[in-house]
C-alpha positions in Angstrom: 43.2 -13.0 3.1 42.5 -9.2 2.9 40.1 -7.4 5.0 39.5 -6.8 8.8 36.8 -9.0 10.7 33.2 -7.7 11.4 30.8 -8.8 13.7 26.8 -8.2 12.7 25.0 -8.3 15.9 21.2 -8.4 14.8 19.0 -6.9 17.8 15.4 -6.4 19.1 14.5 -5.2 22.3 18.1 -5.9 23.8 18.9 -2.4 25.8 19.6 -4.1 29.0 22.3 -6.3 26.8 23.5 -4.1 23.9 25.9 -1.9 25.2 27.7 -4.3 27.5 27.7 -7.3 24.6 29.4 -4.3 22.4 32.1 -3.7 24.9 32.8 -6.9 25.8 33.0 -8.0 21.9 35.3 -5.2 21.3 37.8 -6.0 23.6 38.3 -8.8 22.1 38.0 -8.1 18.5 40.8 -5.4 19.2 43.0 -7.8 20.6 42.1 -11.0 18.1 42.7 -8.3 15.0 45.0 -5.6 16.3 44.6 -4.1 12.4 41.0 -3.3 12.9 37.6 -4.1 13.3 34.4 -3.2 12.8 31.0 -3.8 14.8 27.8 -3.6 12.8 24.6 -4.0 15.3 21.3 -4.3 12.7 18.0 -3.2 14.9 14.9 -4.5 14.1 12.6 -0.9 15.2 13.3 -1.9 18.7 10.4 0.0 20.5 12.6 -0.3 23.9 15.1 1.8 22.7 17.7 -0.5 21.6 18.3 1.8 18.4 18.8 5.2 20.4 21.9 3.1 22.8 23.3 1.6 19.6 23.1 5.2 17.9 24.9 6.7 21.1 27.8 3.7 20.7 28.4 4.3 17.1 28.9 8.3 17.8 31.6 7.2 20.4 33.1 4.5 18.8 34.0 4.9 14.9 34.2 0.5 14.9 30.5 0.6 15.5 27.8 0.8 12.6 24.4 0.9 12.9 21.4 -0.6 10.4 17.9 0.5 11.4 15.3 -1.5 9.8 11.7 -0.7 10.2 9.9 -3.8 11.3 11.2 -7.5 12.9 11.6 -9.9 9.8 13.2 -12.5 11.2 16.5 -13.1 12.1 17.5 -14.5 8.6 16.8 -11.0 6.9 18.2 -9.4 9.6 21.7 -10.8 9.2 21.4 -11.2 5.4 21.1 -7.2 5.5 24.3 -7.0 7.7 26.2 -9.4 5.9 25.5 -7.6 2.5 26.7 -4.5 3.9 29.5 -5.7 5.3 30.8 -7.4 2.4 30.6 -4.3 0.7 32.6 -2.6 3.0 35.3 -5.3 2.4 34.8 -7.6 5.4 37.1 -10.4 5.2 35.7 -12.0 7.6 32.4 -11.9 8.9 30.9 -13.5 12.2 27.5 -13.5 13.9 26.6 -14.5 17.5 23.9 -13.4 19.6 23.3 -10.2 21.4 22.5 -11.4 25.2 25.4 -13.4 26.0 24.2 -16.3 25.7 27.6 -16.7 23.4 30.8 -15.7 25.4 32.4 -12.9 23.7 35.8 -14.5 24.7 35.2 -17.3 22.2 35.4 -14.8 18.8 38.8 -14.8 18.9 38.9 -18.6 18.6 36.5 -18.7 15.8 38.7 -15.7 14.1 41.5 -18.1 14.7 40.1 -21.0 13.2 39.0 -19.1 10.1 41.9 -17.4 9.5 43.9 -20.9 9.6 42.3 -24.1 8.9 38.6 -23.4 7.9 36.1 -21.5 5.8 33.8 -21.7 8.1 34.5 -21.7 12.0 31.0 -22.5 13.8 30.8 -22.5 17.6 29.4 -26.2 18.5 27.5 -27.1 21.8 27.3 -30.5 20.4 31.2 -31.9 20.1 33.4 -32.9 22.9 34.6 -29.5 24.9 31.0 -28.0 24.1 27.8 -27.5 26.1 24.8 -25.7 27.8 23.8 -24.5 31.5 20.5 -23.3 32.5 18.2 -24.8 30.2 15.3 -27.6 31.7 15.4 -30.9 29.7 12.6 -29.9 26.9 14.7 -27.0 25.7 18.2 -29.2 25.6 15.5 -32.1 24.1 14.6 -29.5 21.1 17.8 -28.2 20.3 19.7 -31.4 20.4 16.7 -33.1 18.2 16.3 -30.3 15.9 20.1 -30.7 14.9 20.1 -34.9 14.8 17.0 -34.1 13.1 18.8 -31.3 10.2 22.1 -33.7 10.4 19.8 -36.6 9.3 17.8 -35.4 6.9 20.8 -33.4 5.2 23.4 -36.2 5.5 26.0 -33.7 7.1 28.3 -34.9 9.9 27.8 -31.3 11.5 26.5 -31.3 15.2 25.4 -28.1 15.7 23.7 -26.9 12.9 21.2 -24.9 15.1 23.9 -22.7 16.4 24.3 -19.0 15.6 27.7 -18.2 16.7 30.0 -18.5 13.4 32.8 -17.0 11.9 32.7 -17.3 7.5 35.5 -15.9 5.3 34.0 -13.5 2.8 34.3 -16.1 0.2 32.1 -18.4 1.7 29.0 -15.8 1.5 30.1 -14.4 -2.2 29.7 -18.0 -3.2 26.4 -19.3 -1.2 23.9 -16.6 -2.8 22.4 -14.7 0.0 19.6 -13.6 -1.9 18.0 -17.0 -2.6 18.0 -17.7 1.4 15.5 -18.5 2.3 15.1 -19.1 6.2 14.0 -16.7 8.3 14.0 -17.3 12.0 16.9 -20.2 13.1 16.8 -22.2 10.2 18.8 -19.9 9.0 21.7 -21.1 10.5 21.0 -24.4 9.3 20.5 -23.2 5.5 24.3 -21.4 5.3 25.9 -24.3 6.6 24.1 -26.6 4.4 24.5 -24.1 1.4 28.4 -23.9 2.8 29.4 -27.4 3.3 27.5 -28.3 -0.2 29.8 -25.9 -1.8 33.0 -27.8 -0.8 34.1 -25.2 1.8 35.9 -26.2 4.6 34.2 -26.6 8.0 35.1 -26.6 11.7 33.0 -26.6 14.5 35.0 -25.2 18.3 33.6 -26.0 21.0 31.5 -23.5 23.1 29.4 -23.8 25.8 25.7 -21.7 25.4 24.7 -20.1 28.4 20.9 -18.9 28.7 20.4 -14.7 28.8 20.5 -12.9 31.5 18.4 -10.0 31.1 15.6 -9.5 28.5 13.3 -11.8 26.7 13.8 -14.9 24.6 13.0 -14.7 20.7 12.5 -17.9 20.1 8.4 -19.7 19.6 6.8 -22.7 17.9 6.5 -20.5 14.8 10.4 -20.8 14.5 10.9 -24.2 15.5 7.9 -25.3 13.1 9.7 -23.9 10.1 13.1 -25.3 10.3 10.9 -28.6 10.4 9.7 -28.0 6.9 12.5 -26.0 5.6 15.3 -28.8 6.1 13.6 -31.3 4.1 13.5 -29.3 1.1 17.0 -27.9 1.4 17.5 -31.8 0.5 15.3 -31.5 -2.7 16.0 -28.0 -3.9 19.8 -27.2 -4.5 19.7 -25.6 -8.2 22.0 -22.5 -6.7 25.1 -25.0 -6.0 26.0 -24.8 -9.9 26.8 -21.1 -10.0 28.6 -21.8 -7.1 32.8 -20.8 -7.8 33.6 -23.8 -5.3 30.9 -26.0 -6.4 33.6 -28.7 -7.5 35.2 -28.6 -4.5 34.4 -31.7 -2.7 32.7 -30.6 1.2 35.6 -31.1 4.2 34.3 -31.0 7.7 36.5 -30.9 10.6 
């Protein structure tokens, strides 16, 4: 595998998180990949000046990159945009995780690991043995665990987590799913790539992690998002035309 790891942190409103999420990623990227990284953070028009911080970090830093977009899409555009660009800067690997710590930075270099070795697709599970979450009430654990039995049901996939956003694919595994017929945009996003991932016979491992609530700053998440994973899952089920240009469409899926 050729290429150096980068990390797309998609952002809006995060200035109390960005700068400290950046550092702390970094020092662990540098020692996980001692060859390089790279740290893309992909701003949404943050009116709270999350743009002006992550300009500042990218002047000091020549691993950092910055995308300014003009308006909030969606998380799903937001990382489709940073994955496209980081493909074409020859990203071998490519990971994504949230930008308020409500992933532990520590954990990339396990993912990294895990994807360089024995998966296509390393995915940081609340849901297996070793994984978990502090700080949410029982409604919020009751969505996120039903919305994943829910996907996992509906899909037939013997994936856990399939809510989570704290991943690590090999390059191959987005040249091959078709980014541009996602179709997701807020977190059943994360559901769509694994399904489009494990459908194409790439290998997948989920590591336990446990998911911590933010600390500073304002939760993205509403009914509006939860409402479409609801109706996107079930016609992931019925609509899979892309698999056939797929290179590893005769691959048959592997989860771990």
């Amino acid at each position: 595998m050729t290429g150096s790891p980068w990390l797309v942190l998609p952002t809006y409103n995060e200035s109390e998180n960005i700068e400290a999420i950046v550092t702390a990623a970094a020092k662990v990227l540098a020692q996980a990949s001692p060859l390089g990284f790279s740290i893309l953070i992909v701003d949404d028009g943050s009116p709270d000046g999350t743009g002006a911080i992550a300009d500042r970090l990218s002047a000091e830093h020549d691993w950092v990159q910055v995308m300014h977009r003009d308006r909030k899409e969606g998380i799903g555009p937001a990382y489709l945009a940073g994955f496209r660009h980081a493909l074409r800067e020859g990203a071998g690997f490519v990971m994504e995780m949230d930008s308020d710590f409500s992933h532990d930075p520590a954990d990339l270099a396990r993912l990294l690991e895990v994807a360089e070795g024995e998966a296509d697709l390393a995915l940081g599970s609340r849901y297996v043995k070793g994984g978990g979450v502090t700080d949410w009430g029982l409604l919020r654990r009751f969505i996120s665990y039903g919305g994943s039995t829910y996907a996992r049901i509906v899909l037939g996939l013997p994936v856990h987590d399939l809510t989570g956003g704290f991943k690590c694919f090999r390059r191959e595994v987005l040249e091959a799913i078709d980014l541009d017929s996602v179709r997701a945009q807020g977190y059943a996003f994360q559901v769509e790539l694994t399904y489009r991932a494990v459908r194409c016979g790439f290998r997948v491992k989920e590591v336990p992690i446990v998911f911590r609530d933010r600390r500073q700053g304002t939760s993205k998440m509403s009914w509006k998002i939860t409402a479409e994973a609801m109706w996107l899952v079930p016609r992931l089920r019925l609509t899979s035309s892309w698999r056939e240009t797929s290179p590893a469409a005769r691959r048959e899926p592997t989860l771990r």
